[in-house]
N, C-alpha and C positions, 0 to 999 in steps of 0.2 A: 407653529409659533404664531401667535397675533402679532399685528404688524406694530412697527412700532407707532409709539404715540406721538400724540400732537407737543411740538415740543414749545408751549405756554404758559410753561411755569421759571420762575429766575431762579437765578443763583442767588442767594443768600453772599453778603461777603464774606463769610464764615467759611462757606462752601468755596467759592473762588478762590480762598486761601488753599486748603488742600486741593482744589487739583492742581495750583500753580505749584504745590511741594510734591504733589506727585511728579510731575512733568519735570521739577529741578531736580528730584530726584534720582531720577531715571537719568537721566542727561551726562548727570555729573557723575555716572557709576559708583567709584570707591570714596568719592569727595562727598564730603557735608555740603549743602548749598548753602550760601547766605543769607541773610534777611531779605537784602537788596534784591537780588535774584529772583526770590521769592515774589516778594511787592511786584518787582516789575510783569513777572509772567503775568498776575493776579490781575493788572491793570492798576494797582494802585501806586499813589506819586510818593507815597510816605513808607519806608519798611517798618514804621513803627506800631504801623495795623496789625504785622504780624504778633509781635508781644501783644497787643491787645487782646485778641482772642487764645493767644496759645500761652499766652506768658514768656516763652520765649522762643526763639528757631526753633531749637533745639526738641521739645514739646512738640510742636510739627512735626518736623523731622522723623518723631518717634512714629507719628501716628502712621504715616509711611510704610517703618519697618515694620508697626503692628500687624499694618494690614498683609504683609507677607509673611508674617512666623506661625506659620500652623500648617500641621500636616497635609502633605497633598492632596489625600484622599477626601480630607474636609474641607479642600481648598473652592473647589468648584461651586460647592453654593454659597459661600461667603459673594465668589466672585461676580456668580450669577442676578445674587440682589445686590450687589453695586450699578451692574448692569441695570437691571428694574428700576433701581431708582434715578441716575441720569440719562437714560434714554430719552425720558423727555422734560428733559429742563432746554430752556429755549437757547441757554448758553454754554451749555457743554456740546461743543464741536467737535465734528469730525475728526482732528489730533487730539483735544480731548481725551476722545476713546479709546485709541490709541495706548496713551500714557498713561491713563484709566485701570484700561484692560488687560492689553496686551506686554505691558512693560512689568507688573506684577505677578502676572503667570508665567511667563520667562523666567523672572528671579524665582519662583518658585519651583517649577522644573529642577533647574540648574543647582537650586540646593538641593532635590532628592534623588542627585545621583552622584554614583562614586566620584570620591578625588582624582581617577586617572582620567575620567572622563572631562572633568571639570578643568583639568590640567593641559589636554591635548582641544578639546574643543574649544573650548570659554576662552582662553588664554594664551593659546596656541603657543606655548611654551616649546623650546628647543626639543627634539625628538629623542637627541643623543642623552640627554640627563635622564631619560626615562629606561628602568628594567626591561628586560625583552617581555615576562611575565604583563608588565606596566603596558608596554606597549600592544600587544595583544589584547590585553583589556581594554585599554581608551579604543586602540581602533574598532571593536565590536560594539563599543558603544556610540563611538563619532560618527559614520555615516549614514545609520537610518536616523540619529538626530540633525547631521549635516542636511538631508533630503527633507526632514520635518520643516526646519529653518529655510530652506529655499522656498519652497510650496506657496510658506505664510509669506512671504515676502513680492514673491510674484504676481501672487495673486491681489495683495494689497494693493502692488503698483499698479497690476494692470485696470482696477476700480478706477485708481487716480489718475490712470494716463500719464505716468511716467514712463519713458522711453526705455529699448531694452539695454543702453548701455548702463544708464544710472542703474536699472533691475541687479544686471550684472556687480555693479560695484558695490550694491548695498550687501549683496549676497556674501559677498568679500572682508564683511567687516567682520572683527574676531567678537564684541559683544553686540549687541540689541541697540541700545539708545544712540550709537550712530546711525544706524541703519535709518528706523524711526526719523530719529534729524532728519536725515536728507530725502527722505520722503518727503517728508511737510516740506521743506523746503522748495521740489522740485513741481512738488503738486500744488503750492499757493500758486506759481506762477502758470501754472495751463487752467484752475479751476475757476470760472467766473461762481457769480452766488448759487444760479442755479445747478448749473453743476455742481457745486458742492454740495448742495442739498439733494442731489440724485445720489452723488457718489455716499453720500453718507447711510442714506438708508442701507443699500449695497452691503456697504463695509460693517454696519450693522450687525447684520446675519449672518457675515462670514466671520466676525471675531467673535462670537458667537456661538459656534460651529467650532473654530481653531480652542476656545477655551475647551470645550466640551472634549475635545480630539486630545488637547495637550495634559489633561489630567483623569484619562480614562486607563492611563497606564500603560500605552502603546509602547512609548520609549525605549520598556524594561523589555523589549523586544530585539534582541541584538539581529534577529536572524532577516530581518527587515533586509540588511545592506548584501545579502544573498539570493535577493526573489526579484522578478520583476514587476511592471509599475501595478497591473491588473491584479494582482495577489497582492498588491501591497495596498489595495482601493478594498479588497475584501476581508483582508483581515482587521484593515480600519474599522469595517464596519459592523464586524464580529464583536470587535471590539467597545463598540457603540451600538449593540443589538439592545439594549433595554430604553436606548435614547428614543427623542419624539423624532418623526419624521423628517422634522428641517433640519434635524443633525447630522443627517446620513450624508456622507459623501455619494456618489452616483459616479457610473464610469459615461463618457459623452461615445454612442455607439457611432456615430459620424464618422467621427474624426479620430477616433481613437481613446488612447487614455490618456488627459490632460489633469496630470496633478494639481496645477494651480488653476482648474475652475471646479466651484462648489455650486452645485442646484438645492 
């Protein structure tokens, strides 16, 4: 993969508007964000920028869900020239990308799988309301998605230098956009500029890698949550055998097998 580029091109305030709706998006889960909401991520002091370009919230809003309603197999290079194109705008930042990237292939995921999964993981809905048949199904599908979801998170943190109790608690949350939150959160206050411009190239290649990982079909592998980590590093990358090289996961022979580092 070339590295990425010089990031000296701006955002358009057309463009600032969607990724502040992406990001309010994402944030607010099942809620519509606001105009207000919107404006303020965007940096702008008026929510009436928003109708200006969109006509209304709502029209935002939409381009949002646009950008998640399509099949997942087609999902990946939609997602990948989103990628290409804000990688180097000089103001799409590190969360950003994030909210960009990773908050949209989530929702994507998560609607191509069954309801019982959707039900026990996503949701974490009482266990007792569930059939034993129900039960048996979400849990073949919850835990090598549980282990997916830790990995991406870990390894996010550990870019950012977030400590491992915060790792621990984001791991904890029942959907995505808390997690995300308190990431940024915890990582504005350890990352000075430079840093952040280290951690960002970083984080770059690895969500990158996680897109490429999360809609290569792995998921539909229930038998994941039955192997251990080293079999679970190889058929990742069975699974990503026609990917470019910087897709591949790698086992570290040192030290073992650490799921949440990507080479």
């Amino acid at each position: 993969m070339s590295p990425p580029a010089r990031r000296d091109a701006q955002l358009t305030t057309e463009e600032k508007i969607l990724v502040a709706t992406e990001k309010a998006f994402a944030l607010s889960e099942l809620d519509t964000p606001s105009a207000t909401d919107i404006a303020r991520l965007a940096g702008q002091a008026n929510s009436a920028v928003v109708n200006y370009y969109f006509k209304t919230r709502d029209n935002a809003v939409q381009e949002a869900r646009n950008f998640r309603n399509i099949a997942i197999n087609q999902f990946r290079g939609r997602l990948i020239a989103r990628y290409e194109r804000i990688r180097g705008l000089e103001e799409a930042g590190l969360f950003d990308l994030l909210f960009l990237l990773l908050a949209p292939t989530v929702a994507v995921v998560k609607l191509s799988l069954p309801e019982s999964y959707h039900a026990r993981f996503v949701q974490r809905l009482n266990s007792y309301n569930l059939t034993g048949y129900e039960k048996a199904v979400s849990e073949e599908w919850a835990a090598p998605a549980q282990r997916v979801m830790e990995t991406l998170v870990k390894a996010l943190s550990n870019e950012l230098g977030v400590d491992g109790a915060m790792t621990s608690m984001l791991i904890a949350q029942p959907a995505i956009a808390p997690g995300l939150a308190g990431i940024e959160e915890q990582a504005m206050k350890v990352c000075d500029y430079e840093g952040h411009a280290k951690a960002l190239a970083n984080v770059d290649e690895l969500l990158v890698k996680f897109v490429s990982f999360v809609t290569s079909g792995i998921l539909k592998k229930p038998c994941l949550s039955a192997i251990g980590e080293a079999e679970m590093l190889e058929i990742m990358n069975d699974e990503l055998g026609t990917a470019p090289p910087d897709f591949r996961f790698h086992i570290k022979e040192s030290s073992g097998v650490n799921l949440g580092e990507f080479i």
